[in-house]
MDAnalysis code that builds the backbone (N, CA, C; Angstrom):
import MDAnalysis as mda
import numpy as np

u = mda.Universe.empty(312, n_residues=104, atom_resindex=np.repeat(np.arange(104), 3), trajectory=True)
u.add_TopologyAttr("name", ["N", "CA", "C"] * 104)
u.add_TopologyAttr("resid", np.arange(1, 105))
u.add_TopologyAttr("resname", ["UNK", "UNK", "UNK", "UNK", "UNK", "UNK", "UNK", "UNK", "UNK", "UNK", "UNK", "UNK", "UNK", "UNK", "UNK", "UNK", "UNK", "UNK", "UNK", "UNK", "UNK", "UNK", "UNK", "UNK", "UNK", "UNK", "UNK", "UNK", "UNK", "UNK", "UNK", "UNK", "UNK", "UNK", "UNK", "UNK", "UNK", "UNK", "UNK", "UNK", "UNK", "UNK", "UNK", "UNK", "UNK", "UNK", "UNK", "UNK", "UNK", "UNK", "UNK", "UNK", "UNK", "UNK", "UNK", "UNK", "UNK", "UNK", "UNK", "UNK", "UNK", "UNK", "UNK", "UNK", "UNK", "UNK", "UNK", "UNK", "UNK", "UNK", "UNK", "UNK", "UNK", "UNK", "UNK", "UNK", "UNK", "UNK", "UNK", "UNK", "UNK", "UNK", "UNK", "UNK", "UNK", "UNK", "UNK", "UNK", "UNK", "UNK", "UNK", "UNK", "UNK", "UNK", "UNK", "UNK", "UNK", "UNK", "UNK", "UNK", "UNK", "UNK", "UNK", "UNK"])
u.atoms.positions = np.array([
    [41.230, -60.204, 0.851],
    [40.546, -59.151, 1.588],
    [40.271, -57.963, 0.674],
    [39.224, -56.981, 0.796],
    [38.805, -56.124, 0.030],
    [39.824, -55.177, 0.217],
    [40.195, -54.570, 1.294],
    [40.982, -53.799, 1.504],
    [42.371, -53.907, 0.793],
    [42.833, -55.239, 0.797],
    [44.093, -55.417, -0.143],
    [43.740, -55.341, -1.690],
    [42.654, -55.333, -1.992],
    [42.022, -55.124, -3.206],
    [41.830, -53.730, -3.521],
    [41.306, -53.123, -2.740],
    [41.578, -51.504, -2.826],
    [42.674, -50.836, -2.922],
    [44.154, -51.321, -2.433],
    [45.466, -50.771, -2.435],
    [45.507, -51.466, -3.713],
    [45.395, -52.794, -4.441],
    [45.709, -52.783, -5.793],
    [45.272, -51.661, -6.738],
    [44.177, -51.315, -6.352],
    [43.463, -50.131, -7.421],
    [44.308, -49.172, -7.255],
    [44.578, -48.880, -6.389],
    [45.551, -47.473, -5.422],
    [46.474, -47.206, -6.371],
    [47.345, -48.862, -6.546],
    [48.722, -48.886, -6.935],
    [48.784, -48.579, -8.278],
    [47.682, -49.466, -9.130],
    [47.156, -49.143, -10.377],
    [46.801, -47.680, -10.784],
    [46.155, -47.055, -9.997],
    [45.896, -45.917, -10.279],
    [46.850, -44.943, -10.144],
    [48.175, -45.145, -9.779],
    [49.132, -44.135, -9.534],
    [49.831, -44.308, -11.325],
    [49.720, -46.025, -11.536],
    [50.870, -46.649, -12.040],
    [50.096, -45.843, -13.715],
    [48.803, -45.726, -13.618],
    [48.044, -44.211, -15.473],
    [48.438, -42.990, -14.813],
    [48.212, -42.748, -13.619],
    [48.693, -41.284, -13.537],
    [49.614, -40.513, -13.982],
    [50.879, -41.631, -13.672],
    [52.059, -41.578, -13.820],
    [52.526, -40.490, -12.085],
    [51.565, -40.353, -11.189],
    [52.458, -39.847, -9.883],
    [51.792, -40.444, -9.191],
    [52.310, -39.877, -7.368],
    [51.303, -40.365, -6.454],
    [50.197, -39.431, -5.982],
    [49.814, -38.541, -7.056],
    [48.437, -37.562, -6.490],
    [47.493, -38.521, -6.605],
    [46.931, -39.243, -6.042],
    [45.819, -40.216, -6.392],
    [45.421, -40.385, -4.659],
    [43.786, -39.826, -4.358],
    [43.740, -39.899, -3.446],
    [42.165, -40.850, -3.272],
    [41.833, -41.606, -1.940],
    [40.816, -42.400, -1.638],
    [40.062, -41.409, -0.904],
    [39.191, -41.188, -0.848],
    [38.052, -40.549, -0.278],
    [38.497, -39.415, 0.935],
    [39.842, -38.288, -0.571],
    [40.159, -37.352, 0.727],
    [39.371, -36.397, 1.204],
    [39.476, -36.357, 2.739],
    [38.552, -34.742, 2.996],
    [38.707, -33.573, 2.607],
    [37.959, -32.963, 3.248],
    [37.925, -31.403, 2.318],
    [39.149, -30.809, 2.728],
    [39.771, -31.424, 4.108],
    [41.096, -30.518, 4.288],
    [42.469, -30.649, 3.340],
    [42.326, -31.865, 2.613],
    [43.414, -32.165, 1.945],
    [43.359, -31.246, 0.743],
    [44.803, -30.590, 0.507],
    [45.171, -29.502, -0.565],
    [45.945, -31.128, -1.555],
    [45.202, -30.799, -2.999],
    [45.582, -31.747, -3.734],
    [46.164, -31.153, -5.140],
    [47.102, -31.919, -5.550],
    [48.195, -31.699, -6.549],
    [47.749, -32.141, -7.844],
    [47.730, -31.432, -8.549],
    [47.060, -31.473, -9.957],
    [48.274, -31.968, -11.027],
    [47.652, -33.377, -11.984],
    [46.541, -33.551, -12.141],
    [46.735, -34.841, -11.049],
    [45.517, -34.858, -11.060],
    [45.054, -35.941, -10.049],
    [43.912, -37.027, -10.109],
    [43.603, -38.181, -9.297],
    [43.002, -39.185, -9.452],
    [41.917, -39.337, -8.317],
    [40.811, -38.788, -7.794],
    [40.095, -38.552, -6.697],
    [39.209, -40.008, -6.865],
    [39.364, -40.925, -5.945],
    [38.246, -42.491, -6.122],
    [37.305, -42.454, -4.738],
    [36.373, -43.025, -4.657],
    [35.447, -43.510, -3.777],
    [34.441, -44.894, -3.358],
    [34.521, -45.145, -2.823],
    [33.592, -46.424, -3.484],
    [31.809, -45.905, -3.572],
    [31.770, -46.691, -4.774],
    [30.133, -46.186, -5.213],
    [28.956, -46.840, -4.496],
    [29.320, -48.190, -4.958],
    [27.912, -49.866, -4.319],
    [28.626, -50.880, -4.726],
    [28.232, -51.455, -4.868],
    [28.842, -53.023, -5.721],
    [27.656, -54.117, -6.558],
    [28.449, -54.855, -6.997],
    [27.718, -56.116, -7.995],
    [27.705, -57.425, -7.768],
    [26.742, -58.001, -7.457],
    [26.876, -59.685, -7.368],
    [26.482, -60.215, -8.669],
    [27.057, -61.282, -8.688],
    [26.527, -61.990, -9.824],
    [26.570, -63.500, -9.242],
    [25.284, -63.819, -9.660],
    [24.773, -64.968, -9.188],
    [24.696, -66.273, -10.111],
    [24.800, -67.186, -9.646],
    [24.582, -68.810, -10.165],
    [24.123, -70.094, -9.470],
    [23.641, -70.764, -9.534],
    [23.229, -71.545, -8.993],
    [22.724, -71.866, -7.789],
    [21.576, -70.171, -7.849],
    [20.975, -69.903, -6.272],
    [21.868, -69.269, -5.444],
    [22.927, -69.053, -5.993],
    [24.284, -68.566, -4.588],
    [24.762, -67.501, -5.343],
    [25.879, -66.545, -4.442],
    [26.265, -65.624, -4.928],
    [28.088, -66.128, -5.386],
    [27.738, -65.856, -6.614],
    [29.181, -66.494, -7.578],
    [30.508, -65.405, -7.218],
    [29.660, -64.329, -7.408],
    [31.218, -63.283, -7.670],
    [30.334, -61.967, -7.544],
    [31.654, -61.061, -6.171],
    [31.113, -59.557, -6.245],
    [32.208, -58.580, -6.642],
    [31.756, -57.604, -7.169],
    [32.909, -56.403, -7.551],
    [32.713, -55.452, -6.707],
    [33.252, -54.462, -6.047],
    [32.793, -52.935, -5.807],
    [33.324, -52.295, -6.564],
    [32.191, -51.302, -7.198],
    [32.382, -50.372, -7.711],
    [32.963, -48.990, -7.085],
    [33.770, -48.450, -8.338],
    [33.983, -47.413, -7.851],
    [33.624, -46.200, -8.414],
    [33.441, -44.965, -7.654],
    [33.358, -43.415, -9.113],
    [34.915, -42.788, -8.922],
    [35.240, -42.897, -10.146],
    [36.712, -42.293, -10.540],
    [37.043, -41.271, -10.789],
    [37.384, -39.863, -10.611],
    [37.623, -38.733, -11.148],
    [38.872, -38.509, -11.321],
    [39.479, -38.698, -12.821],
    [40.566, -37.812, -13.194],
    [40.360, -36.223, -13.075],
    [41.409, -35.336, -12.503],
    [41.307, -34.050, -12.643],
    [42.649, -33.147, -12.803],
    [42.511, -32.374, -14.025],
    [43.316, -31.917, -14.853],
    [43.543, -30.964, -14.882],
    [44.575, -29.654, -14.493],
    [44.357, -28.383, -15.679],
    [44.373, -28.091, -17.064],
    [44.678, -29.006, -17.721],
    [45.061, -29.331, -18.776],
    [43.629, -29.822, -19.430],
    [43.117, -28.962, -20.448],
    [41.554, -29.774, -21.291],
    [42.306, -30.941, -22.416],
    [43.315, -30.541, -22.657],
    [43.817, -31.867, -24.087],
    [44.656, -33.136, -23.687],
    [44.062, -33.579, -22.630],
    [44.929, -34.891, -21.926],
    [44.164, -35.550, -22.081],
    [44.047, -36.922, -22.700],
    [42.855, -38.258, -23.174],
    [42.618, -38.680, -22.039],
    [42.053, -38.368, -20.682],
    [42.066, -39.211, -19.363],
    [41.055, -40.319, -19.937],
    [40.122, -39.603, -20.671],
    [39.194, -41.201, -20.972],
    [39.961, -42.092, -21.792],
    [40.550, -42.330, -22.727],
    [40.913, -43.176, -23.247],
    [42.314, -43.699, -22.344],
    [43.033, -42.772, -21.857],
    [43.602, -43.710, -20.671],
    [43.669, -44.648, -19.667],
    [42.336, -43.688, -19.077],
    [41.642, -45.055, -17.971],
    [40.824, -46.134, -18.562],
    [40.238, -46.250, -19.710],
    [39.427, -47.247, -20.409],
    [40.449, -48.183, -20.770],
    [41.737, -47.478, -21.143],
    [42.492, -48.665, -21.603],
    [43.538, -49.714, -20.652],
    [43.331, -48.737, -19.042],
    [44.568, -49.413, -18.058],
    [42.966, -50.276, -17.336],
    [42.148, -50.185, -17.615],
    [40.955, -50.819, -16.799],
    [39.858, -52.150, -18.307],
    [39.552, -53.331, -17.104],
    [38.781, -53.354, -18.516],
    [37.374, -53.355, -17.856],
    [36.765, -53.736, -16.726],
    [35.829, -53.105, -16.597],
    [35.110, -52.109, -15.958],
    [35.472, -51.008, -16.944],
    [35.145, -49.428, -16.964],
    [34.369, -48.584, -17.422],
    [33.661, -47.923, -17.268],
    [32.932, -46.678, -18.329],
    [33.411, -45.351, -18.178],
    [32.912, -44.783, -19.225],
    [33.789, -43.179, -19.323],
    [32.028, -42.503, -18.740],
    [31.564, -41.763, -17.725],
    [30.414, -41.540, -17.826],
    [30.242, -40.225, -18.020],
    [31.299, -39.170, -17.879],
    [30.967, -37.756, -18.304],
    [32.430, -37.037, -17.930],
    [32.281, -35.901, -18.684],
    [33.406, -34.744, -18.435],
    [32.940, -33.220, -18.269],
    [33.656, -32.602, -17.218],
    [33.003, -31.253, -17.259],
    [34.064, -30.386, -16.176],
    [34.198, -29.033, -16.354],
    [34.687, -28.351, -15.997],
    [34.360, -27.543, -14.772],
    [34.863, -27.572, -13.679],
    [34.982, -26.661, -11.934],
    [35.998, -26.142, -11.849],
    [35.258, -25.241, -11.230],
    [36.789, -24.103, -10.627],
    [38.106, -24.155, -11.443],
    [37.798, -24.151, -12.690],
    [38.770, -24.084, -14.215],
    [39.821, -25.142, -13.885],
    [39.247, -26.218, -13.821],
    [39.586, -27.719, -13.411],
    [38.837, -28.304, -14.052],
    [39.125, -29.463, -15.022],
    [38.830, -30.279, -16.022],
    [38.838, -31.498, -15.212],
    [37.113, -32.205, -15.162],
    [36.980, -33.500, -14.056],
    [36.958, -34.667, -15.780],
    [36.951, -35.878, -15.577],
    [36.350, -36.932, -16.430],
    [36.089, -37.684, -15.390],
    [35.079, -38.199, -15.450],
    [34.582, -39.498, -14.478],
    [34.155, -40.609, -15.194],
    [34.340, -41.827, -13.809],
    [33.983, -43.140, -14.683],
    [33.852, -43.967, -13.418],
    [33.057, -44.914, -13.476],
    [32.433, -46.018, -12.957],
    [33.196, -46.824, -13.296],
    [34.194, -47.777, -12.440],
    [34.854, -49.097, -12.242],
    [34.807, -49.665, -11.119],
    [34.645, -51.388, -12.191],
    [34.407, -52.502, -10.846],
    [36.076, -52.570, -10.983],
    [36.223, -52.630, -9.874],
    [37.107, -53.607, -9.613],
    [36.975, -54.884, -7.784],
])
């Protein structure tokens, strides 16, 4: 089930954090604990063969978020994930985001 597939990411994603600030598509009311792991789901991917659909991923958009600017979140998450991209980094409300696109 996808959903048990999503708590693997969950679990995974606590297990680079190193805590449990890692949240799934919290609302705006949730006060969140820095640094932290904000996920969502993006779309997903089929990949096809033989006229049929072989295998799908959903993607996700990942935001590590830091106070801290000298923490490698990209090379962290690239290396606990393998299919991942690092797609940008940038700074809010003197909060350090990195984001990335993963199937899982």
């Amino acid at each position: 089930m996808q959903n048990d597939r999503r708590l693997e990411l969950h679990e995974k994603l606590c297990e680079v954090l190193g805590s449990r600030n890692v949240y799934f598509q919290p609302p705006e009311t949730v006060k969140m604990k820095y640094p932290a792991i904000v996920y969502h789901l993006d779309n997903g991917r089929e990949i096809y063969a033989n006229n049929k659909s072989y295998l799908y991923r959903r993607n996700y958009a990942v935001t590590a978020i830091d106070k801290n600017p000298e923490v490698e979140w990209d090379e962290k998450i690239l290396d606990a994930f393998e299919y991942c991209d690092f797609q940008r980094a940038f700074v809010a409300d003197n909060l350090n985001h990195w984001q990335f696109s993963l199937y899982w």
